[in-house]
C-alpha positions in Angstrom: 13.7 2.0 18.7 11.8 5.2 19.6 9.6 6.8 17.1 8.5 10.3 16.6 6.3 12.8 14.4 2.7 11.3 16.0 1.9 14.6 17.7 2.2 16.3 14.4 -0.3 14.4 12.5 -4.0 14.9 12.0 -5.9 13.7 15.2 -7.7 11.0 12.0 -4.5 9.7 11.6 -3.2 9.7 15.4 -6.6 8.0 16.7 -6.2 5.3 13.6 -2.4 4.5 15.1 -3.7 4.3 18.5 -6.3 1.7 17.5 -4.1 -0.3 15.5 -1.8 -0.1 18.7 -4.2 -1.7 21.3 -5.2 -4.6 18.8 -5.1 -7.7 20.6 -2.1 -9.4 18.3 1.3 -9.9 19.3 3.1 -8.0 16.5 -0.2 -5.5 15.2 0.1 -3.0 12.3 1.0 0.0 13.1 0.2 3.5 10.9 3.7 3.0 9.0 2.8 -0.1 8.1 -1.0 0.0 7.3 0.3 2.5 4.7 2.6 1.0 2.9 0.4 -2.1 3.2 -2.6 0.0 1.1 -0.2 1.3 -1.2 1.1 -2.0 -2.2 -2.3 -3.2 -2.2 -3.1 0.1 -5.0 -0.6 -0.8 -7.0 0.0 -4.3 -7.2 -0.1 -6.0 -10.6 -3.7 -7.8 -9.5 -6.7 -6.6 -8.0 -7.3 -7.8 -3.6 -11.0 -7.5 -2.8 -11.2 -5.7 0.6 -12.4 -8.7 2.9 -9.2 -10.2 1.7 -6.4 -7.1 2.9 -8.5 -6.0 6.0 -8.4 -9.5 7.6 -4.6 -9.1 8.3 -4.9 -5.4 9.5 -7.2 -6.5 12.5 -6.2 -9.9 12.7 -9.6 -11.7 12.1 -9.8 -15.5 11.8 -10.8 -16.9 8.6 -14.3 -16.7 9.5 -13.5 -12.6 9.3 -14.7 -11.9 12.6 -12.8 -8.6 13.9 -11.5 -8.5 17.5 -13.6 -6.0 18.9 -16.8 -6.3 21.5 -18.7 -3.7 20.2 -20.3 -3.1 16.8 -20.0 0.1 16.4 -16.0 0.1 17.2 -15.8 -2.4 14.1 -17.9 -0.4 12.0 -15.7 2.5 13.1 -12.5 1.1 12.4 -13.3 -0.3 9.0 -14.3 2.9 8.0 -11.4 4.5 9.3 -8.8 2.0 7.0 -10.8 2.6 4.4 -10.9 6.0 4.1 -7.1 6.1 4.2 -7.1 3.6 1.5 -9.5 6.3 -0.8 -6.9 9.2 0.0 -4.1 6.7 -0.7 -5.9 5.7 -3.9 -7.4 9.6 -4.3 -3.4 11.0 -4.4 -1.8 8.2 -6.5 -4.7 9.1 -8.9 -3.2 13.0 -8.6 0.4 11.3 -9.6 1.3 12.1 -5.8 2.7 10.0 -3.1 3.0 11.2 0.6 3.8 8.1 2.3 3.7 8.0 6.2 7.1 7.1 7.9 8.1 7.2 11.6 11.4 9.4 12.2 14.1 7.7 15.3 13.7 10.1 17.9 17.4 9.7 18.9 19.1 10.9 15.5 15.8 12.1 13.3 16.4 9.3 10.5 13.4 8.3 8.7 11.7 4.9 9.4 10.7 3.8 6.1 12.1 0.4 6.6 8.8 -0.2 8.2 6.6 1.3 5.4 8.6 -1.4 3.4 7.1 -4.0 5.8 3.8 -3.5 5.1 4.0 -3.5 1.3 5.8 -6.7 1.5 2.8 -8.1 3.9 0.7 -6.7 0.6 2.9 -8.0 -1.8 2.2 -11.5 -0.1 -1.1 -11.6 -1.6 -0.2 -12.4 -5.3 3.4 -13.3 -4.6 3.5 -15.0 -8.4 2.2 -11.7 -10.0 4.8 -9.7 -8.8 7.5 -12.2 -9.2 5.9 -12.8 -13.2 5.8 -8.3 -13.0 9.7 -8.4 -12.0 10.2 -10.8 -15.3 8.3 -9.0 -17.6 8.5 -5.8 -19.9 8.2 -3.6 -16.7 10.6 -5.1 -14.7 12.7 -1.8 -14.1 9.1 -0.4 -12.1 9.3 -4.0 -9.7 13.3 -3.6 -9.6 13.3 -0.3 -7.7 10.8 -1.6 -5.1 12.8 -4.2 -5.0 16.1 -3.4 -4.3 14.6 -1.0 -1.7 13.1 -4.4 -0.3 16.1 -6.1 0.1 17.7 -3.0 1.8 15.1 -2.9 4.7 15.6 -6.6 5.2 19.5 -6.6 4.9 19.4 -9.0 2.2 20.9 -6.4 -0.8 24.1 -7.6 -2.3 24.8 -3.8 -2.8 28.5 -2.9 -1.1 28.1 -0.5 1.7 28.7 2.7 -0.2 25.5 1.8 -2.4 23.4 0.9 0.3 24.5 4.0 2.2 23.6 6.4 -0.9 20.1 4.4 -1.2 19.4 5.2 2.3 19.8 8.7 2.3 17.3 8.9 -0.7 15.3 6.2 0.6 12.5 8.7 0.8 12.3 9.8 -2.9 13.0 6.4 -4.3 9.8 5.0 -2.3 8.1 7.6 -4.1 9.3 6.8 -8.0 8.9 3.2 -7.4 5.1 3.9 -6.6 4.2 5.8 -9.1 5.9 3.7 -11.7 4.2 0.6 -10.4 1.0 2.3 -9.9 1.2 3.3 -14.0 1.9 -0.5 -14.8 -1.1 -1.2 -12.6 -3.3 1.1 -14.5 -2.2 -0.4 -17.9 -2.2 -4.1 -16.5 -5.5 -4.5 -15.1 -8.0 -6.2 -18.1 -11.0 -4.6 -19.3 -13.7 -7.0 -18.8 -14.6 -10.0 -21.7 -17.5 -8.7 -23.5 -19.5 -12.0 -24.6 -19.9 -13.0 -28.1 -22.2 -11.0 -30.4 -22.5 -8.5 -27.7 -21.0 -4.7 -28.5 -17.9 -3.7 -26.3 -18.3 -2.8 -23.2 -17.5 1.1 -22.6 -16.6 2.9 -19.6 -17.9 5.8 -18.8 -15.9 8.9 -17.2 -18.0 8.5 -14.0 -17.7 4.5 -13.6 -15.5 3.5 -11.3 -12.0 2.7 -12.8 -11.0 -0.1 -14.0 -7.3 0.2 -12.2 -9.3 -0.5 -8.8 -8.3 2.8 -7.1 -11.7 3.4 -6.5 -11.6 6.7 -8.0 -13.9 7.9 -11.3 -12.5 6.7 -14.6 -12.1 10.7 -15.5 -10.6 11.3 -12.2 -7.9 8.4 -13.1 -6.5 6.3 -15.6 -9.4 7.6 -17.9 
């Protein structure tokens, strides 16, 4: 299937595709993908240290050695995921989502099933924490993402018409379901145990947040 809507990005974004493209791995991660990967990896229900999402994206061993010859094209490219990351992290923070989708050059339909693959790939990380979020008090956040899940997969036991209407608002439900799993993330994630005898621990508006977006606490959830 063709895709379209490259050209029309910023040249940061189109020379990120391009480098994920030529990645020596059989199936790599495309832009589509890398994004909805970092956005499940902002608003999962548990924090994933960096060394721990980017070894997927570049397809490193476990040793965490990237697949590129020189230095400074590593450096480079880490920088490069990473900065989309902080303006992933730097709009949900905003209460905006502008997710990136490939549109079918034959009939200009959106591509968002493969936004959904990569936030399943992120998903995969804590796979109990967002089964135990889907059971909990703020199961209707998980349910939306979900049920757009099993759509992209062709695994919904929605009848045709229901699919159908999903599919033509695929766009805007991605967006909800974000934000309303990027508030339960903000609530969920624990303030650190402040020992015995010791005075609470305080944050202050310029310490990072606690949420793990990487923004200011007064520029977030503070």
């Amino acid at each position: 299937m063709t895709r379209s809507g490259i050209r029309q990005r910023p040249s940061r974004l189109r020379r990120l595709d391009d480098a994920l493209a030529v990645l020596p791995l059989e199936d790599p991660m495309l832009l589509t993908e890398l994004d909805g990967f970092l956005t499940g990896i902002l608003v999962g229900p548990e924090p994933v240290d960096r060394d721990e999402w980017m070894q997927p994206i570049w397809g490193s061993d476990d040793g965490g050695v990237a697949p590129f010859e020189d230095p400074i094209d590593v450096q480079w490219f880490a920088d490069a995921v990473m900065a989309h990351h902080d303006r992933i992290a730097h709009d949900l923070a905003r209460g905006k989502v502008t997710p990136i989708f490939d549109v079918d050059e034959r009939n200009g339909d959106l591509l968002w099933e493969s936004w959904i693959d990569g936030l399943v790939e992120a998903i995969e990380f804590r796979p109990d924490a967002w089964q135990a979020l889907g059971e909990g008090d703020d199961r209707d956040a998980a349910a939306r993402m979900a049920t757009l899940i099993a759509i992209a997969r062709d695994e919904s036991t929605l009848d045709s018409i229901e699919i159908n209407a999903f599919q033509d608002k695929a766009s805007s439900e991605i967006r909800e379901a974000v934000l309303a799993l990027y508030a339960v993330r903000c609530r969920m994630v624990p303030a650190p145990v402040a020992a015995v005898g010791a005075p609470p621990q305080k944050i202050g508006r310029n310490d990072p947040c606690r949420c793990g977006s990487g923004k200011k606490s007064k520029r977030c959830c503070g």
